[in-house]
C-alpha positions as CSV (number, residue, x, y, z in Angstrom):
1,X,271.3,47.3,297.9
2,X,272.8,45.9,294.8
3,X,274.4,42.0,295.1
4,X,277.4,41.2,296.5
5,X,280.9,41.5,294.0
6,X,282.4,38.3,293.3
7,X,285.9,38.3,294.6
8,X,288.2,39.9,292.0
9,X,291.5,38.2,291.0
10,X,294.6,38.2,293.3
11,X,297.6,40.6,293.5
12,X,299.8,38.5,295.1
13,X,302.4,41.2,295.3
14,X,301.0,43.8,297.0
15,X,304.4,44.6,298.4
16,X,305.8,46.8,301.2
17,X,305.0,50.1,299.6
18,X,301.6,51.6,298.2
19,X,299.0,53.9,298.8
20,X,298.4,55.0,302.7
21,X,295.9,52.8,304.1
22,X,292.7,54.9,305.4
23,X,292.7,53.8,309.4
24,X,289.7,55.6,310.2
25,X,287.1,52.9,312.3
26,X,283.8,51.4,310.1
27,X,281.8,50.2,312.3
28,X,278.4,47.1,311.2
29,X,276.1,46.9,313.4
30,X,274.2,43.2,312.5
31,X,271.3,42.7,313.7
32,X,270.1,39.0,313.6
33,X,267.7,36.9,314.9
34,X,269.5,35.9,317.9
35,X,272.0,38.9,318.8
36,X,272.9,41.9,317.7
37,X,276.3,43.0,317.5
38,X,279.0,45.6,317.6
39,X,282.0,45.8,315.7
40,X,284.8,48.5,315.3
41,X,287.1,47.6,312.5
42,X,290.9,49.6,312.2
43,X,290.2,51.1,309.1
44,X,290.1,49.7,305.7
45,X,292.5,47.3,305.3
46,X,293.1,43.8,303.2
47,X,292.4,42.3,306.8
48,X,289.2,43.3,308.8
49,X,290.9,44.1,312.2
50,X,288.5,44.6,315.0
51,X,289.3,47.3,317.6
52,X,286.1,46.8,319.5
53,X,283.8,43.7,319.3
54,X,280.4,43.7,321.7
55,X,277.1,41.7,321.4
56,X,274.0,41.9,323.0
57,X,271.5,38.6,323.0
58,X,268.4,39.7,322.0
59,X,266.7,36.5,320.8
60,X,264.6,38.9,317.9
61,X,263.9,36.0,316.2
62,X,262.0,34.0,319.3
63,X,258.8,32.8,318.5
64,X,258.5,34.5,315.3
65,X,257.6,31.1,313.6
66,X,254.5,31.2,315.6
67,X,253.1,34.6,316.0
68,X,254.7,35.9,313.2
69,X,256.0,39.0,315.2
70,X,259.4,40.0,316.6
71,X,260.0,38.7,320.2
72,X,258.4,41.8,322.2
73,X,261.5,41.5,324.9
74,X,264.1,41.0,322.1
75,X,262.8,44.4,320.4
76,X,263.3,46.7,323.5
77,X,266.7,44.7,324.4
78,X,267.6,45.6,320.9
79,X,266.9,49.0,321.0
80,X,268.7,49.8,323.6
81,X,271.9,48.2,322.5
82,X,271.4,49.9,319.3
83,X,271.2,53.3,321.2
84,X,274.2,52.3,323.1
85,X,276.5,51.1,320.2
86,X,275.7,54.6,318.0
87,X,276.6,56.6,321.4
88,X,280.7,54.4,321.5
89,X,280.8,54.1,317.4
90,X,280.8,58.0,317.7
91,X,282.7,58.3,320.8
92,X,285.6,56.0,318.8
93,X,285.2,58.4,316.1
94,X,283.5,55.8,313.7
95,X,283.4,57.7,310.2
96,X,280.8,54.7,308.8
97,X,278.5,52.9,310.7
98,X,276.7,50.6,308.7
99,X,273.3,48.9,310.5
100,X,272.7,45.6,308.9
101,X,269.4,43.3,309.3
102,X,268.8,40.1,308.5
103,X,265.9,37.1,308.6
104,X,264.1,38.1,311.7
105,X,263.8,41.3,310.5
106,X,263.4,40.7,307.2
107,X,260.5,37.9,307.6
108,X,258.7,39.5,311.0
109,X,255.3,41.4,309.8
110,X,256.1,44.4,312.0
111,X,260.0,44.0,310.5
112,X,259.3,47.8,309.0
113,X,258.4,49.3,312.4
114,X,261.2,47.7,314.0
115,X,263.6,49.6,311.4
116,X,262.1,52.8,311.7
117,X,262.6,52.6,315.6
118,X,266.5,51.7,314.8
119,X,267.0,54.6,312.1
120,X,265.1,57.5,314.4
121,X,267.7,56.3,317.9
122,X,270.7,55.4,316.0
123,X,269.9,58.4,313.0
124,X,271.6,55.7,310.6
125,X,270.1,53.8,308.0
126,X,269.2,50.2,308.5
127,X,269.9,48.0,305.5
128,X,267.6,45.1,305.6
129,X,269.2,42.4,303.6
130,X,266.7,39.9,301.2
131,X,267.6,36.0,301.1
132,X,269.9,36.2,298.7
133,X,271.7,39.2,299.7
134,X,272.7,37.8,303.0
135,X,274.0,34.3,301.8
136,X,276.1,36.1,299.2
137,X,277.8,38.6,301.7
138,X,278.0,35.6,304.1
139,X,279.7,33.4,301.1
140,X,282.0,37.3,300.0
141,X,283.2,37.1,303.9
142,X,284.4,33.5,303.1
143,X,285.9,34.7,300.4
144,X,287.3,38.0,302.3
145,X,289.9,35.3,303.7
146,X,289.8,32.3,301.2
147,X,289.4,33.6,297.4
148,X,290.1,30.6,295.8
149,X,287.1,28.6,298.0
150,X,285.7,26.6,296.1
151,X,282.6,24.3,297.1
152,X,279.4,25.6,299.2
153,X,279.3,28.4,302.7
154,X,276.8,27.2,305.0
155,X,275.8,30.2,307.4
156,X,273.9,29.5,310.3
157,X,272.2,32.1,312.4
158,X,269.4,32.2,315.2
159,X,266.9,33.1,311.6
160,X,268.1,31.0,308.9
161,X,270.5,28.9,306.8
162,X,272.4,30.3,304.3
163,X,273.8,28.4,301.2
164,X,276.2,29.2,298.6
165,X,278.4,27.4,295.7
166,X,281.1,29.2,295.4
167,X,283.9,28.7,292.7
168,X,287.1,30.7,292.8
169,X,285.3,33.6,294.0
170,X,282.3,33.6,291.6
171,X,279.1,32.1,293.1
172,X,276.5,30.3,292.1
173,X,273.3,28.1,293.4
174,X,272.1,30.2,296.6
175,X,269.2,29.4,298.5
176,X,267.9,31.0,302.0
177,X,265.8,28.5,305.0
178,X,263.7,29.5,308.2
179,X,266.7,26.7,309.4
180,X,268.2,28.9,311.6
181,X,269.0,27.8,315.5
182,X,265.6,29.4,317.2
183,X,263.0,28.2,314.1
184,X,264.3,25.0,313.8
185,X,264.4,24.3,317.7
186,X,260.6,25.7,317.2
187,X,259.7,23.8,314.7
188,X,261.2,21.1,315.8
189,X,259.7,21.4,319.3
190,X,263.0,20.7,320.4
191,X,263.0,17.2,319.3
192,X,266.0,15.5,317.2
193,X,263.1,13.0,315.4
194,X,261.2,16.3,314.4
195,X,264.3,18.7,313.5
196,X,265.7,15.7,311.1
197,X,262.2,16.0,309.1
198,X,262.4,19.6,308.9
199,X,265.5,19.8,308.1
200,X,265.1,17.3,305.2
201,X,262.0,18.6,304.1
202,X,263.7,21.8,303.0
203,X,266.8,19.9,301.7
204,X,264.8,18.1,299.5
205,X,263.9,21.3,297.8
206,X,267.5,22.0,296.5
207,X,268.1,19.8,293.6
208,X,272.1,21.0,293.6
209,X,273.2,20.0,296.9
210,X,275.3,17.4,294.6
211,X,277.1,19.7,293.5
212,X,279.1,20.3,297.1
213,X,280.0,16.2,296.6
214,X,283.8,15.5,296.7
215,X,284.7,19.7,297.6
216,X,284.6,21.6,300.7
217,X,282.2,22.8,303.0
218,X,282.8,26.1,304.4
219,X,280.9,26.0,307.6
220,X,280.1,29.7,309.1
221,X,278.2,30.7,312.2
222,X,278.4,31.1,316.0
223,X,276.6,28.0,316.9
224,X,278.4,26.3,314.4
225,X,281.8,27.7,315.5
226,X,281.2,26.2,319.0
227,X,280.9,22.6,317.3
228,X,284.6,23.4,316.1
229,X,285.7,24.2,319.6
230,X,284.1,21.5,320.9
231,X,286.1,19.1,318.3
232,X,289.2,20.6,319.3
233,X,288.8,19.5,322.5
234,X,287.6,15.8,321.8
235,X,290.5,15.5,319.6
236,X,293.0,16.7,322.1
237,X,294.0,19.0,318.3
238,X,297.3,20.9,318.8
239,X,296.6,24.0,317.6
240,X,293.6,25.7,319.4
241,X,292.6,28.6,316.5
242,X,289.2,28.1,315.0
243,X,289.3,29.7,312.1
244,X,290.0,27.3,309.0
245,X,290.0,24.4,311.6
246,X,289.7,21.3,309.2
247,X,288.4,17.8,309.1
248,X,287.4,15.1,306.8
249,X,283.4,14.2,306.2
250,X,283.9,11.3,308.0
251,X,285.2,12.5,311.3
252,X,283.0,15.2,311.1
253,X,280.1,12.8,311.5
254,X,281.8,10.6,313.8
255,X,282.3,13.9,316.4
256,X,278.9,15.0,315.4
257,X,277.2,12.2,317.3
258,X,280.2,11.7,320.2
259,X,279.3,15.8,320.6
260,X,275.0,14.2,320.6
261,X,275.9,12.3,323.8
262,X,277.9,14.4,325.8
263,X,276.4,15.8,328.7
264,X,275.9,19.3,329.4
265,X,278.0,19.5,332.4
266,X,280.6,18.3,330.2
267,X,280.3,20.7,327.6
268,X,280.2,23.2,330.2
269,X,283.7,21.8,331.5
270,X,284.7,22.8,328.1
271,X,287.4,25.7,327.4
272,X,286.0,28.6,325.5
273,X,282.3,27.9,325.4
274,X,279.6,30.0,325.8
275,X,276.7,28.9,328.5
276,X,274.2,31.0,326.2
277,X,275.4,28.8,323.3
278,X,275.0,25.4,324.9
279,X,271.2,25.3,324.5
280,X,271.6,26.1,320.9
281,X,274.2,22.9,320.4
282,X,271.8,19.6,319.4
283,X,270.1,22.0,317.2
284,X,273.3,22.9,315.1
285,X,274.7,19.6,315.4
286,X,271.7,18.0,313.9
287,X,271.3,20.4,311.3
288,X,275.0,20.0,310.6
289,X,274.7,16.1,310.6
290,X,272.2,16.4,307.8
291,X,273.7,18.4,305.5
292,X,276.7,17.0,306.0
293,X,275.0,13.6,304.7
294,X,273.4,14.9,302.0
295,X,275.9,17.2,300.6
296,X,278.5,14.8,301.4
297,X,281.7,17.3,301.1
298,X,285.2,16.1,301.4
299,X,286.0,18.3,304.1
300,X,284.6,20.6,306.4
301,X,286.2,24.2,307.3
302,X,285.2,26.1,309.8
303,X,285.6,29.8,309.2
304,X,285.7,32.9,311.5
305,X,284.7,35.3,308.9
306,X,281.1,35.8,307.7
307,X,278.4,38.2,306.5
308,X,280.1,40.8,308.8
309,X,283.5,40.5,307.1
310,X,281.6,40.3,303.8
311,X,279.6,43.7,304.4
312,X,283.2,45.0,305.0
313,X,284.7,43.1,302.3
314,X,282.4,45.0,300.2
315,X,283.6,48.4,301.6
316,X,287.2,48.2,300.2
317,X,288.4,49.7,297.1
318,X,289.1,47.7,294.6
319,X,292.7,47.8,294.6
320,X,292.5,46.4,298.3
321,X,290.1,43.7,297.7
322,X,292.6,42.0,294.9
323,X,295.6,42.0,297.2
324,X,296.9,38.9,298.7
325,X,294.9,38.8,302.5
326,X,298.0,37.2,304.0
327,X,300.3,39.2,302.0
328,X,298.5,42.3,302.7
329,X,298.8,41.6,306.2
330,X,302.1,41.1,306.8
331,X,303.7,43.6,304.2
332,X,300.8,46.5,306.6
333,X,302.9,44.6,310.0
334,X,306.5,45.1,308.0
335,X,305.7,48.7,307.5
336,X,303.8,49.6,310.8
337,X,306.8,47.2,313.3
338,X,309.8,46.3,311.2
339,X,312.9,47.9,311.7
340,X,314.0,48.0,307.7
341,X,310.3,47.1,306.0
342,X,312.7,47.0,302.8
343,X,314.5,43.5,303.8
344,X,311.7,41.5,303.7
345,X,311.6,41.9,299.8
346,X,315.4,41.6,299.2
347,X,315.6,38.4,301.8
348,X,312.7,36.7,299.3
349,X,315.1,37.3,296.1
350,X,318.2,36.7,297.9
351,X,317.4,32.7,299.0
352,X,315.3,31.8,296.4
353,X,318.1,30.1,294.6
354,X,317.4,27.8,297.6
355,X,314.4,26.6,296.6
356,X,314.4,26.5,292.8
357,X,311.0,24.1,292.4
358,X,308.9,25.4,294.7
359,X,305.5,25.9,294.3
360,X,303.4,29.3,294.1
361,X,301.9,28.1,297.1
362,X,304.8,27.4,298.7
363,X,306.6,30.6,297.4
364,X,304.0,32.7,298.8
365,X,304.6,31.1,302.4
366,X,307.9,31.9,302.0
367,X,307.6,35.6,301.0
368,X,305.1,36.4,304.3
369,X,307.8,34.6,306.4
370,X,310.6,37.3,305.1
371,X,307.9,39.8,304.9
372,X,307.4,39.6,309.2
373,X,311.2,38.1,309.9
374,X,312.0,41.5,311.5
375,X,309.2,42.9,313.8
376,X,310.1,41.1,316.9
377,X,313.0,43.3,316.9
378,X,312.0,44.6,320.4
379,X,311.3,41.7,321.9
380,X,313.5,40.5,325.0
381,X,316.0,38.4,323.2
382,X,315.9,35.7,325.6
383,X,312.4,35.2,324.8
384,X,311.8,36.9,321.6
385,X,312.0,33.3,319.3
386,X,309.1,32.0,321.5
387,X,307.0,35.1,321.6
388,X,307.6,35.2,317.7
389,X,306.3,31.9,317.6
390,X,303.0,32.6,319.5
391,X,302.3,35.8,317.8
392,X,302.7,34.4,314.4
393,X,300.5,31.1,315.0
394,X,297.4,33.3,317.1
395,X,297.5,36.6,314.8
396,X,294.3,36.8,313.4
397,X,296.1,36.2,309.3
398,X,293.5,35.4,306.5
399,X,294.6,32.7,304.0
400,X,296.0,30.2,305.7
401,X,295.2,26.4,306.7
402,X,296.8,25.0,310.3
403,X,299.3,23.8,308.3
404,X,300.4,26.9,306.7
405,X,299.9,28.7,309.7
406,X,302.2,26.5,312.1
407,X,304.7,26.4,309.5
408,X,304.8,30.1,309.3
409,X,305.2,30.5,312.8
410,X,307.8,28.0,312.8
411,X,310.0,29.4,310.2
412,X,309.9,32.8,312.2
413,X,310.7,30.8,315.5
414,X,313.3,29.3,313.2
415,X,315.0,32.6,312.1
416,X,316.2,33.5,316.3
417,X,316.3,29.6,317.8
418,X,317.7,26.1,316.7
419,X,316.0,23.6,318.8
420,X,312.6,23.9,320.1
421,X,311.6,23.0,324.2
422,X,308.3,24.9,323.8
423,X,305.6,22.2,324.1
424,X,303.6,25.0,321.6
425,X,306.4,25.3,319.3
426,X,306.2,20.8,319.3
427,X,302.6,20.5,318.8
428,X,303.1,22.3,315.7
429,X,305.5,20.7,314.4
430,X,303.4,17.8,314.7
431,X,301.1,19.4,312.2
432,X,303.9,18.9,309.5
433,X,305.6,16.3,307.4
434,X,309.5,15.6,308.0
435,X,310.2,17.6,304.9
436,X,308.1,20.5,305.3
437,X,309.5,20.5,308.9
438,X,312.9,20.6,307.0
439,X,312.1,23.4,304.7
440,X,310.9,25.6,307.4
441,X,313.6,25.4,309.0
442,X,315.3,25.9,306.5
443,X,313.9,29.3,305.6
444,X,314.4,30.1,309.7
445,X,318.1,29.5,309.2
446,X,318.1,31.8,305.8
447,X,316.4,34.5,307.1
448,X,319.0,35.1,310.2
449,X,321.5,34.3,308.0
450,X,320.4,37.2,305.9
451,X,319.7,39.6,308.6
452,X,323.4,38.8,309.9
453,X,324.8,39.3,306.5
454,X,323.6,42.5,306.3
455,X,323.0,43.7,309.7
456,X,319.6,44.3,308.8
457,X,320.3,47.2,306.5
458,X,318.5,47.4,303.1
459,X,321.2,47.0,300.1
460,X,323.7,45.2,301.4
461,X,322.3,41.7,300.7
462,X,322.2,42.8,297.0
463,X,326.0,42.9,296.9
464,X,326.2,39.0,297.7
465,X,324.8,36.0,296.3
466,X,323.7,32.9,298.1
467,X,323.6,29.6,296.2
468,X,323.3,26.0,296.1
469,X,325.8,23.9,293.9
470,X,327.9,20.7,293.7
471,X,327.3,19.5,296.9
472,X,327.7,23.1,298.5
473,X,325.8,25.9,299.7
474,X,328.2,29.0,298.5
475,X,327.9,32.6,299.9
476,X,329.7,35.1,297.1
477,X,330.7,38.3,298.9
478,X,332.4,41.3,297.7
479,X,336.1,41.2,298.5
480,X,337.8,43.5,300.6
481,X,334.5,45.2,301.6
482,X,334.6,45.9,305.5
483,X,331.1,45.8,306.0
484,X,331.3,41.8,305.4
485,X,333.1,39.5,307.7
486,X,332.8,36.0,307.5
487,X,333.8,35.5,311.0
488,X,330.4,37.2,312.0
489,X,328.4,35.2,310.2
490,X,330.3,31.5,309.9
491,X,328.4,29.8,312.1
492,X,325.2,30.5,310.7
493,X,325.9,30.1,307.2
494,X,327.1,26.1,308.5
495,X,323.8,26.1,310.6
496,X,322.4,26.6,307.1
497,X,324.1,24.8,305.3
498,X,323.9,21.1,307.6
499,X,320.0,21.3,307.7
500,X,320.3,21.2,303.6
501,X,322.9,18.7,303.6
502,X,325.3,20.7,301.8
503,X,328.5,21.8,302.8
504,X,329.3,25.5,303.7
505,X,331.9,27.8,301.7
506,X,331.9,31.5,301.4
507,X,334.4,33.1,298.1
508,X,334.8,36.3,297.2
509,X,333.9,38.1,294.3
């Protein structure tokens, strides 16, 4: 298998029209050293969407450090899940399933027999990944959601460690360790005193780890992923989504050890963790603790997305890869659930006078926010702002930080409700400044202004013109046109108006 792609560079207007998107499933089956695992993706777009997501805990990789040899148990364990997954991929009408191996398979001497077992029950091919192959598709699935990552992935399986620099999607100093969650507790005989000399043994090795000092540290992995969850908690964080979940070097160290001392009942008591993932814990922690001090990042992010996303990453066309992933997504909602995908477009051009200096960054915010402002159409209006708000913060969007993401779902609460008594919607809010919290709002207000304007149509809000002058927010509309009446829309044009501390007058043209 050739190397990954680097990430190609951005259309961030991928728009509300294009090519049809091929929804036929792709299925990866990845087989690593602790699990092997299922997923069903909708097709091939921007966003990997699973439709079907089942693992089966193998534990391949179980004394392999030792004998040398896949774990006997694991190996029949496996097959049979592998049997069972090519029986539903074909059922769901799969039209690629892609078998993927990794470190256990790739290091065990009877690795090769293993594989031909897999390709004779599954009659698939089993692509057995080398070192550097795997950490570059674990970095591309980074990069699947973030393209301008910059700093080092860390991938953590049952096998090994993965790392990556990465630099606005082009990579660079990769290495591959037997660090992974079962060799280290091995190696380690399950001793923190023993795991920190392993560990640092083979960090010594890796003369660039500087080169992560000061950036970000892209942290990937299930055992890892359970660290996050378990940070949430301790920091009582308002917004429970763990992918892109953020926090300074620092606190990460200081949760790190609080996490070391916690007892396993109260892990256990802990909301969203899995018992076959508690014994694997102090071994990620202390693995994390270590790099964490030697690479000394700025931050940490946790992401969702991994070698999976990466094999499927790879499987795009290019056209797809270089689209905006948030972008993508919500232009694919705005087609598939909006009532008029059109007004999403013109509602972006239409209040952008509003916001004359705004960043790309923020401009891009803005244009998903008008992109998805109409596909809680069917929604029960008494509850359709909340149920906005709760769909937009837990959709499973690429490209955004918790900030960006709770003020995206704000803005769309924003555009059907003034005043927020959700304890959701509040927590939120806490994630932002008092003038981001303005300007979300203020967008809210905008976009049902727009959509009472117009009634929704496409082409209407073309005819008017909104802008902010003098003191005043002014609405231009076509005089003597019946399909504009002030008295419809008054109200909401003030609403507007107040929260930018302007005055409201509409004049005809």
């Amino acid at each position: 298998m050739s190397a990954p792609p680097t990430a190609p560079p951005l259309d961030l207007d991928p728009g509300i029209s294009g090519d049809p998107i091929d929804l036929r499933p792709q299925g990866i089956v990845d087989i690593g050293s602790n699990s092997v695992r299922l997923v069903v993706y909708r097709g091939l777009a921007r966003t990997p969407l699973p439709i079907f997501n089942e693992k089966a805990t193998c534990a391949l990789g179980q004394g392999l450090g030792e004998t040398g040899v896949l774990n006997p148990e694991g190996v029949e364990m496996a097959l049979r899940a592998v049997r069972r997954f090519s029986e539903l991929a074909a059922r769901m009408g799969v039209e690629k399933l892609d078998l993927v191996a990794t470190a256990a398979v790739r290091d065990a001497w009877d690795g090769r027999k293993f594989v031909r077992a897999l390709e004779q029950i599954s009659g698939h091919r089993v692509s057995v990944l080398t070192g550097e192959q795997e950490a570059k598709t674990a970095a591309l699935g980074v990069l699947c959601g973030l393209p301008d990552a910059d700093g080092m992935v860390a991938d953590l399986g049952g096998g090994s460690l993965e790392l990556v620099m990465v630099d606005q999607g082009r990579f660079g100093d990769y290495a591959t360790m037997p660090l992974g969650v079962l060799r280290l507790a091995e190696a380690a005989n399950n001793t923190r005193a023993r795991a920190v000399e392993v560990i640092d043994d083979h960090l010594s090795g890796l003369p660039w780890l500087g080169k992560g000092r000061g950036r970000t540290l892209y942290v990937v992995g299930g055992a890892w992923r359970t660290l996050a969850r378990v940070c949430i908690d301790q920091l009582r964080y308002p917004l429970h989504v763990l992918d892109n979940f953020s926090i300074p070097r620092g606190e990460a160290l200081r949760l790190i050890d609080l996490l070391s001392r916690l007892s396993r009942k109260s892990l256990e008591s802990i909301s969203g963790i899995s018992r076959k993932r508690l014994p694997h814990l102090p071994m990620a922690a202390v693995l994390l603790e270590r790099l964490v001090e030697e690479v000394r990042p700025e931050t940490l992010v946790f992401s969702v997305y991994g070698m999976r996303e990466g094999r499927y990453f790879q499987n795009l066309p290019e056209a797809v890869q270089a689209q905006d992933p948030l972008l993508a997504s919500c232009a694919l909602l705005a087609r598939s659930a909006g009532r008029f995908p059109a007004q999403g477009e013109e509602l972006m051009e239409w209040m952008a006078p509003l916001f004359p200096d705004e960043s790309q960054a923020l401009a891009r915010l803005r244009k998903a926010a008008c992109l998805i402002s109409d596909i809680f159409w069917s929604e029960h209006p008494d509850y359709r702002a909340e149920q906005a708000f709760h769909r937009v913060l837990k959709l499973p969007f690429m490209g955004l930080n918790h900030m960006d993401r709770a003020g995206l779902a704000l803005a769309v609460f924003h555009r059907y409700a003034s005043e927020a008594t959700d304890d959701w919607v509040i927590r939120a809010m806490a994630l932002l400044d008092e003038d981001r919290q303005k300007r979300v709002k203020a967008i809210g207000y905008a976009l049902r202004l727009g959509h009472t304007v117009s009634g929704g149509a496409p082409g209407f809000l073309k005819r008017t013109a909104l802008m902010a002058q003098d003191g005043k927010l002014i609405l231009h509309i076509p005089q003597s046109d019946p399909v504009f009446l002030p008295e419809v829309f008054d109200k909401r044009l003030d609403k507007l108006a107040k929260v930018l501390g302007l005055s409201a007058h509409v004049e005809m043209l």
